[in-house]
N, C-alpha and C positions, 0 to 999 in steps of 0.2 A: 368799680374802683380797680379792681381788678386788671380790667384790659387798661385804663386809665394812666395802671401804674407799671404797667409790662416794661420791661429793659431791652433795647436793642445792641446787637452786639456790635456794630458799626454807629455812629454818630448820625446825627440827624442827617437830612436829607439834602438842607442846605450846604452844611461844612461837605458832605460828601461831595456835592455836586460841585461846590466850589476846586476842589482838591482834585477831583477827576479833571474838570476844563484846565486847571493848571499843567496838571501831568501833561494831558494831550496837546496843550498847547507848546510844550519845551520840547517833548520830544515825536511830536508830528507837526502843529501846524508854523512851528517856529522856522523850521528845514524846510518843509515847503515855499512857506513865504520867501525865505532866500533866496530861493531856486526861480519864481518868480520876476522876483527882482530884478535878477541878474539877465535873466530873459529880456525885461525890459527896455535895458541899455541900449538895446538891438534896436533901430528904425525896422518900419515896416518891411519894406526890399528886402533889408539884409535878414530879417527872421525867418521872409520866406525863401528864400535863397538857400537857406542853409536847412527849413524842416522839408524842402519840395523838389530838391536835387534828386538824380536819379539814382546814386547813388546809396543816398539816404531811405527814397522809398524802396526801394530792393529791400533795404536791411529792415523796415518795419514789416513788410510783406514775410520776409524772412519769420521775424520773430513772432512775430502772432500768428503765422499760419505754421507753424510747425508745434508751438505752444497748443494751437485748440486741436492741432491732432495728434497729439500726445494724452491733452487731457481726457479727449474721447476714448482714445486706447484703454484708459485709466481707469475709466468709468464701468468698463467691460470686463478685465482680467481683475480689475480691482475687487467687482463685486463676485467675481468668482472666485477670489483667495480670500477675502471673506467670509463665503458661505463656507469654503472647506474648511474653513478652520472652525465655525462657529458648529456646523450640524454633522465633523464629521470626528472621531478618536483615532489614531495614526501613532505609531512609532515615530517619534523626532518633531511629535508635533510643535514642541516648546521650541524646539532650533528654530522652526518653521516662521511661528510667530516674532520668533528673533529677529529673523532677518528680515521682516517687513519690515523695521525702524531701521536698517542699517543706514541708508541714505541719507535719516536723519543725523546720524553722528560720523559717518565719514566726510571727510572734508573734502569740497566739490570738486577742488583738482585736483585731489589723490582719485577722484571717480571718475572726472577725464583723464587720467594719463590713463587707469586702466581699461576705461572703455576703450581709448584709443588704440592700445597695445592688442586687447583682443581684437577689434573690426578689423585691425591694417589689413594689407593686401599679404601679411605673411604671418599674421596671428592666432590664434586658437581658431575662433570663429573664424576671420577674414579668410582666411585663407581657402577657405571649403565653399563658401559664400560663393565670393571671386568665380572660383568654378563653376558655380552655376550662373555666372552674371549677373550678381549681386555685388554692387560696391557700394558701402555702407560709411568707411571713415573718410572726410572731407568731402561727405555729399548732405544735404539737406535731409537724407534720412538717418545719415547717425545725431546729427541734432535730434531728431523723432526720438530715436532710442536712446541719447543723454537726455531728455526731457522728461522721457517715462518713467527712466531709471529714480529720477528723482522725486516726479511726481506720487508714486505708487501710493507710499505711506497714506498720505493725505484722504485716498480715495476710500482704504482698507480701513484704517482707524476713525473714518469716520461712520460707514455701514455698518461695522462690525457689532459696536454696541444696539445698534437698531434689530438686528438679527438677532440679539441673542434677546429682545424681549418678544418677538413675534413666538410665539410655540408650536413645535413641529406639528401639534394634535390639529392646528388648522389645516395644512395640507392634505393632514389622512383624513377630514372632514370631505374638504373638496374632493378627493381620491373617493371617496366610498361614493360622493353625492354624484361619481361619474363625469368628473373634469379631467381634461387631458393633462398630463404635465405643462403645456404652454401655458394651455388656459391657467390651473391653478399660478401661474409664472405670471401671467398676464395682469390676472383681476383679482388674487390674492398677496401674492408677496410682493410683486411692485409696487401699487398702491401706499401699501405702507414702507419700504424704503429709498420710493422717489424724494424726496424732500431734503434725506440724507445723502443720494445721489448724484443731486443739484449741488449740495453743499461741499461734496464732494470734487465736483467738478471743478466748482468755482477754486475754491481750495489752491486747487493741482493747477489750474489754468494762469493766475497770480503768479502762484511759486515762479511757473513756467517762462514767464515772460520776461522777467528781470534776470534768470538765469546766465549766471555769467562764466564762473570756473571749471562747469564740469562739461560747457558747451566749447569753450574756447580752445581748447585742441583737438577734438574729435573733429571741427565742423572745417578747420584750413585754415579759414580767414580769408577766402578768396572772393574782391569786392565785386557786387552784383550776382556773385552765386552764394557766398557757402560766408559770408561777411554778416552778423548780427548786429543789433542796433543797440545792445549793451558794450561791443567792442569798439564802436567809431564812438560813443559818450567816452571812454575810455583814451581813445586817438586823440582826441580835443583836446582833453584835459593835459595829456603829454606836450601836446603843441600851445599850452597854454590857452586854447584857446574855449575861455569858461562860460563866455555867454553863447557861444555856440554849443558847447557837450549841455546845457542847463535848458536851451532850446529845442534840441533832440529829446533830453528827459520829459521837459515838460507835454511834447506830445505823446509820449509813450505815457504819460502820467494821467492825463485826459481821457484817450482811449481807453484806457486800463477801467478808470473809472467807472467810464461810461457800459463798459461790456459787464462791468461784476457790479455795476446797480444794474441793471439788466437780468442779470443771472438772480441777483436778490429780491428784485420783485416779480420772477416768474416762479420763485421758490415760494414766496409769500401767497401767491396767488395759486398756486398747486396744496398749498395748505390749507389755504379757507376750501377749496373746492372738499379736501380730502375730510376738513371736520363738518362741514357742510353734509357729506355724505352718510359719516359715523354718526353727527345729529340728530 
């Protein structure tokens, strides 16, 4: 009678579910559908006209390949400002931790003007760079480095809590049983924050792709080099022209998809292996 009569603090499972498909419906599949639509208008020729220009493939090549290596950068230094903060004590550590969310709360083209200002050819950075033959603003790799800039958080806040449940007395385990640092790297701490690292990844890879404010003045805007495929949906829209900028989106909508279910079921499948193994 007991569990019979147990109270839930959310509503049944119906009204839930119903309320949830609402929600997602207005404020995802309602915009999509538009966006859709609008594509529709287009005949065949003119859709692919306008998603298969060269122009246009430049800027998706552009944006997804500077996107997945940013988010690999992320996945790297990520989990190493991670770890430092999780296993180690430090004067300024709280600043530290601080400023992992910065990216979150500064507004993306207050983080391009200043990326920009540092990388130029006569800026903090830029400048010493240049010297060694390094040109970083208005080339394809300061998109890398506004990419990162932004991606970080995502990569940090999401290992971080995973680290702080693994306990250091495993490694001194591994350590005494005669593992090397890699190995113990390998087949102890991996294991248990790959899954978070995927997550991680995907995360930062997303953010990265529709990245618009803090990429559009570092990168130039110069078409077929340094031109992203968030800035010509952008040129469209200027030009009125909205079933073309909705035709660009919509492939960048699809790919997108398709790479973070991708990422989502090789996370799922890294998971069954990992409780497979704890089982």
């Amino acid at each position: 009678m007991q569990h019979s009569a147990r109270r839930r603090v959310l509503p049944g499972f119906g009204l839930t579910m119903g309320l949830s498909w609402l929600y997602l419906g207005l404020i995802v599949l309602l915009p999509l559908s538009g966006l859709f639509l609008k594509t529709f208008t287009l005949s065949w020729d003119q859709f692919w006209d306008t998603v298969a220009s060269p122009r246009v493939l430049a800027a998706y090549r552009l944006s997804f390949g500077t996107a997945l290596v940013a988010a690999l950068v992320n996945v790297v230094f990520g989990l190493l400002v991670a770890w430092v903060l999780v296993r180690y004590r430090f004067p300024g550590k709280a600043l530290v931790d601080a400023l992992v969310d910065l990216p979150f709360a500064l507004p993306t083209a207050v983080a391009g003007l200043t990326l920009t200002t540092l990388y130029s050819h006569n800026g903090w950075y830029g400048q010493y760079l240049e010297a060694l033959g390094v040109k970083v603003a208005f080339t394809p790799l300061g998109i890398i480095v506004a990419l990162t800039f932004i991606g970080l958080p995502f990569v940090v806040r999401t290992v971080q809590p995973v680290l702080e449940e693994i306990d250091a007395d495993v490694e001194e385990a591994a350590a005494t049983l005669g593992a090397s640092p890699w190995r113990t790297f390998t087949h102890v701490l991996l294991p248990g924050v790959l899954p978070a690292l995927l997550s991680g990844f995907t995360l930062a890879f997303a953010r990265a792709i529709g990245e618009y404010g803090s990429v559009v003045f570092i990168s130039g805007n110069m078409p077929m080099r340094t031109e992203i495929a968030p800035l010509l949906i952008i040129t469209r829209l200027e030009q009125y022209d909205y079933a073309g900028a909705t035709a660009i989106a919509g492939v960048m909508l699809a790919v997108s998809f398709a790479l973070l279910l991708a990422a989502n079921l090789i996370q799922r499948w890294t998971n069954r292996r990992l409780e497979a193994r704890t089982g």
